[in-house]
MARLOVEX-898565 format. One record per residue (C-alpha): x, y, z; residue in one letter. Coordinates in steps of 0.001 Angstrom, whole numbers, padded with zeros to 6 digits, always signed. Layout:
N
XYZa...
END
This chain:
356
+110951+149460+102298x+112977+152194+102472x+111299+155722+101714x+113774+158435+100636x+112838+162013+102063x+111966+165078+100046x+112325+168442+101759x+109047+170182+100681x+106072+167991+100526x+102708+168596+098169x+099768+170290+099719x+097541+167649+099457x+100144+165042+101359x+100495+165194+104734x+104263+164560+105618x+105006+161018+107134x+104999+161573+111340x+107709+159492+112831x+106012+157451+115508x+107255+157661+119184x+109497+155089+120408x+107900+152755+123558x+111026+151966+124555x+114310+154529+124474x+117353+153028+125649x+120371+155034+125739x+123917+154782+126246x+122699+151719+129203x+125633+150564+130813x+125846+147970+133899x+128569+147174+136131x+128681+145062+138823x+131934+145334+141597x+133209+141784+143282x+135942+140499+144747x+138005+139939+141628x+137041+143356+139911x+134396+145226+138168x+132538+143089+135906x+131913+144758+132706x+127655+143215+131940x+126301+145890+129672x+128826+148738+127818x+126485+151718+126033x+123452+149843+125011x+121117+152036+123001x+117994+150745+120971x+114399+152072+120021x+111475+150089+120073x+107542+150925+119010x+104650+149689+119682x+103888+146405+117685x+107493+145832+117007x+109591+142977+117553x+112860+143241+118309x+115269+140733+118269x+118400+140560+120775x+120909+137469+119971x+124797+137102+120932x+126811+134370+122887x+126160+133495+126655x+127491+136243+128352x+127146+139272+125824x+124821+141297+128087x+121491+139949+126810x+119492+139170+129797x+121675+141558+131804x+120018+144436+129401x+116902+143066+129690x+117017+142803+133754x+117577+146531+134054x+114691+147649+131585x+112906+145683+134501x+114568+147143+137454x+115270+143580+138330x+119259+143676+138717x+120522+143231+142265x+121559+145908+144586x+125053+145864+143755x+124545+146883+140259x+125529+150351+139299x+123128+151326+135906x+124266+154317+133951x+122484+155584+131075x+118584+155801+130190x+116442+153679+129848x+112677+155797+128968x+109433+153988+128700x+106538+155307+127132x+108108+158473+128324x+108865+157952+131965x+112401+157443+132643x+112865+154092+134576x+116700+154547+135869x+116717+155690+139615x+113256+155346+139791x+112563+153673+143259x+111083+150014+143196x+107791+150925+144484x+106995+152818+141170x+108984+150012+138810x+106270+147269+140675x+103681+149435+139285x+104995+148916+135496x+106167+145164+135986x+103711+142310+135233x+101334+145074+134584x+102149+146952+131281x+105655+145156+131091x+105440+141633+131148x+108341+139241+131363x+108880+135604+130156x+111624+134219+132196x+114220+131843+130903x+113393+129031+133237x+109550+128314+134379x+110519+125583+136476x+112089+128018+138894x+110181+130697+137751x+106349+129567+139289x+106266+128404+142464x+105781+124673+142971x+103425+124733+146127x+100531+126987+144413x+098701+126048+141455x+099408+127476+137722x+095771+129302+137895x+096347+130817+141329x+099798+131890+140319x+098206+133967+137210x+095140+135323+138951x+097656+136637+141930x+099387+138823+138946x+096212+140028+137843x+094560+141130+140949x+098123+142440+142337x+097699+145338+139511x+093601+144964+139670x+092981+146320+143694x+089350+146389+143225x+089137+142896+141422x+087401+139473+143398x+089153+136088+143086x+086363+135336+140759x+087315+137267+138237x+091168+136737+138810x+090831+133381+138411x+088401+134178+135175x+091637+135891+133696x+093735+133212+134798x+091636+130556+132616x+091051+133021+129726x+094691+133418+129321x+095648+129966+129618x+093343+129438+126731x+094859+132684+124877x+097871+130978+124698x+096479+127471+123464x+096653+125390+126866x+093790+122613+126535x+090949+122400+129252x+092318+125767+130349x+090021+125332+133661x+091210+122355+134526x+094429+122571+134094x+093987+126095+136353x+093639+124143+138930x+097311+121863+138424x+100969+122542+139862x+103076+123416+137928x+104922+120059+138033x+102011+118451+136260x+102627+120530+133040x+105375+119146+130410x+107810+122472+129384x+106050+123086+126964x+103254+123832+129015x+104934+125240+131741x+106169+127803+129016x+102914+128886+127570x+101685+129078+130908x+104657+131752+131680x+103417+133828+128774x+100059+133339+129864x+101134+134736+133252x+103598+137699+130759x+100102+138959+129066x+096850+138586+131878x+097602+141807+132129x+097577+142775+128361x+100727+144836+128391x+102786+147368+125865x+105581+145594+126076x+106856+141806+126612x+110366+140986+127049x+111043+137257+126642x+113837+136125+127897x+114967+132795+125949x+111304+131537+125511x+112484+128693+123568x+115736+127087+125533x+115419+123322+126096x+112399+122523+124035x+112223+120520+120863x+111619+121921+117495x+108075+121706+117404x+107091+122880+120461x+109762+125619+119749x+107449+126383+116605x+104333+126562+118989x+105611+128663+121815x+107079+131309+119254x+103305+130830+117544x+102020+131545+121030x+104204+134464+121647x+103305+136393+118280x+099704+135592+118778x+099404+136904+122100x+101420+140012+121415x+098764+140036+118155x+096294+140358+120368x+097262+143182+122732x+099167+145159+120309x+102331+144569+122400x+105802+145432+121400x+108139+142016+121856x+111690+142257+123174x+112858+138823+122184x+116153+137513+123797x+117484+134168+122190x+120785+132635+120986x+119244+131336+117929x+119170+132602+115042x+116399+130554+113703x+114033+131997+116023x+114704+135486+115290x+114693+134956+111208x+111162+134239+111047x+109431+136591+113960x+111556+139375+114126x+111459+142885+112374x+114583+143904+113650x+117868+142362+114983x+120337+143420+117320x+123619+141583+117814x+125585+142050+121088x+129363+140984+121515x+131042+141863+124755x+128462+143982+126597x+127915+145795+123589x+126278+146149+120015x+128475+145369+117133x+125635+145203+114403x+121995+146409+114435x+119726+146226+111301x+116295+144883+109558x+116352+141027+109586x+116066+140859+106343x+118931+143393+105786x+121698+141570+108887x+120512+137759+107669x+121486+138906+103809x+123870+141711+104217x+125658+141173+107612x+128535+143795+108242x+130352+142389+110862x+132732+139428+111002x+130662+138516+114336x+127966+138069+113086x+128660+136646+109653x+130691+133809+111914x+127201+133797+114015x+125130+132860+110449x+128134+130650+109159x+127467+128671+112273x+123791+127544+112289x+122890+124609+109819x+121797+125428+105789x+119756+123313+103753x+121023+124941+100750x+124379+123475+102210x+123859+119363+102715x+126844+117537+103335x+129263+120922+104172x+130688+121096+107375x+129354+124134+110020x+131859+127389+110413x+132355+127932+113709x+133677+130811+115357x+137281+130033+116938x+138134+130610+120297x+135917+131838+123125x+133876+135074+124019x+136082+137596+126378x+134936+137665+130093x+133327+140577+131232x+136031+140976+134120x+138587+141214+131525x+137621+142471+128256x+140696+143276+125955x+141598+146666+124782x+140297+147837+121303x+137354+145790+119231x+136570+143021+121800x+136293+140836+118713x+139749+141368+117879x+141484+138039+119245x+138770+136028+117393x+138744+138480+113876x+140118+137078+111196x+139977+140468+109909x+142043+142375+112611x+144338+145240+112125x+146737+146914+114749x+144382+149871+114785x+141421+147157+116037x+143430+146236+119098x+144149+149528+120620x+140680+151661+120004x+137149+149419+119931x+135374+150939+116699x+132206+152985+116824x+129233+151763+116556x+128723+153708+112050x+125816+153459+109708x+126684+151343+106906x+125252+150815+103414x+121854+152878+104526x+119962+154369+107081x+118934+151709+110605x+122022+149170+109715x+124768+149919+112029x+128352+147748+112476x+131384+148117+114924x+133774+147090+112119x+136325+149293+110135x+136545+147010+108003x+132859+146343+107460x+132861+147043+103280x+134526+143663+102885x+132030+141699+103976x+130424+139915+101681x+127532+137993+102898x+126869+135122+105226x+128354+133016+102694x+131683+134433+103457x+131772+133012+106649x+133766+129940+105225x+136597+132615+103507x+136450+134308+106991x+136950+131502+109301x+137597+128278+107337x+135686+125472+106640x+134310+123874+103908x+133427+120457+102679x+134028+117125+105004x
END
């Protein structure tokens, strides 16, 4: 809800104070050089994030999600050229030499990676994996009580016989399992902030339901703020308070969930909600966007949207639109043409479809 300021407050009410963002990213841009040219990841990112807050960051492979999300964690490779800022609780993480980003990683930012197969190491076991994170930000700590944190957060996040199952590989947990025990491993250290990186690819619905139950409980627990990287929609309707939308390296809409899912303001992303399956809508065929994303290497000039908008103008093609407030204050569109949207439900008028 929505408050609407008053310039002079009564005595006896103290004026609403604006709480400080954990995360400040600013005008983030990454670029990586090869062979072929200079790849175009991440193009003037900016987004706030508080404590407690979920934020949710969806687009098509390739839109700069995970790229984004690699340099809050000073994780991109050497060849990487980051531009912008990127301030955390303060401190200003670009530049900042990797000795001082280990200090902040697994410790008061934890990270879910896409892929736990790859991501824990097959010849040491799951418990010995998550006490190692502890004690690497713990000095003082004995293996007994690593491996005490190591079985309390596999049961945080709902693993059964948490002290047995300390002692397994991590080949002898299903993905499901695997996954928990990768947020397990995200929050032993209980920190501010938890960035998960497609927690949710590959794994049936209901597990789906019970990792993203796992996710919100742990961050519950510590207070954490959630950066939550997915392609579905789904997942970001029902745990997210706010939504970011990335097209082409860059954001084309940012808004409240509940604002973007009912009142989305750019043909992107209404083609994004015309896409994913509607009860309300048995027996209608899915929208899908035509055509494909643009490649980083080669984005086209203008609105990188254009040569998929149904809604392009010459002017779209020669100058990419600004990234404007629309309708009212924290929803944001790249679209000049933004006030004739009207509603996911227009995703049929906007790119065709209709009943089989």
């Amino acid at each position: 809800m929505n408050v609407r300021p008053i310039d002079v407050w009564p005595a006896h009410v103290e004026p609403p104070v604006e709480r400080a963002p954990l995360l400040q990213v600013e005008g983030l841009s990454v670029d990586f050089g090869t062979e072929d040219g200079l790849v175009r990841a991440v193009r003037d990112v900016s987004f706030r994030l508080h404590p407690g807050e979920v934020l949710g960051v969806v687009g098509e492979s390739g839109c700069g999600k995970s790229v984004s999300a690699a340099a809050v964690m000073g994780l991109l490779p050497r060849t990487a050229r980051v531009s912008g800022s990127i301030r955390f609780d303060g401190r200003e993480l670009v530049g900042r030499p990797d000795e001082e980003l280990r200090e902040l990683r697994g410790n008061r930012i934890g990270m879910v990676f896409q892929d736990p197969m790859t991501s824990l190491n097959p010849v040491y076991t799951v418990g010995w994996q998550l006490a190692e994170a502890f004690r690497a930000h713990h000095g003082g700590a004995s293996r007994k009580r690593g491996w005490a944190k190591a079985v309390e957060a596999l049961e945080q996040v709902g693993i059964p016989q948490p002290d047995r199952r300390a002692r397994q590989y991590p080949h002898e947990f299903s993905g499901g399992m695997r996954q928990r025990a990768m947020i397990a491993m995200a929050i032993v250290n209980e920190p501010d902030l938890i960035i998960a990186d497609e927690p949710t690819t590959a794994l049936d619905v209901t597990v789906q339901a019970q990792i993203l139950e796992t996710l919100r409980a742990a961050a519950s627990s510590t207070g954490a703020a959630i950066m939550l990287i997915t392609h579905d929609l789904g997942v970001v309707a029902g745990m997210a308070d706010r939504v970011q939308v990335m097209y082409g390296g860059t954001v084309v809409e940012s808004a409240e969930t509940v604002r973007l899912f009912a009142h989305p303001r750019m043909p992107y992303t209404v083609g994004l909600l015309g896409s994913v399956p509607n009860a309300e809508q048995v027996g209608r065929a899915l929208t899908p966007i035509p055509g494909a994303p643009p490649s980083p290497l080669n984005l086209p000039p203008g609105c990188t949207f254009g040569p998929r908008c149904p809604l392009v103008e010459p002017g779209c093609r020669t100058l990419e639109p600004a990234l404007v407030m629309v309708d009212e204050p924290g929803h944001e569109a790249r679209c000049v043409r933004w006030e004739e949207l009207t509603g996911q439900a227009g995703a049929e008028v906007l790119f065709g479809g209709g009943d089989d």
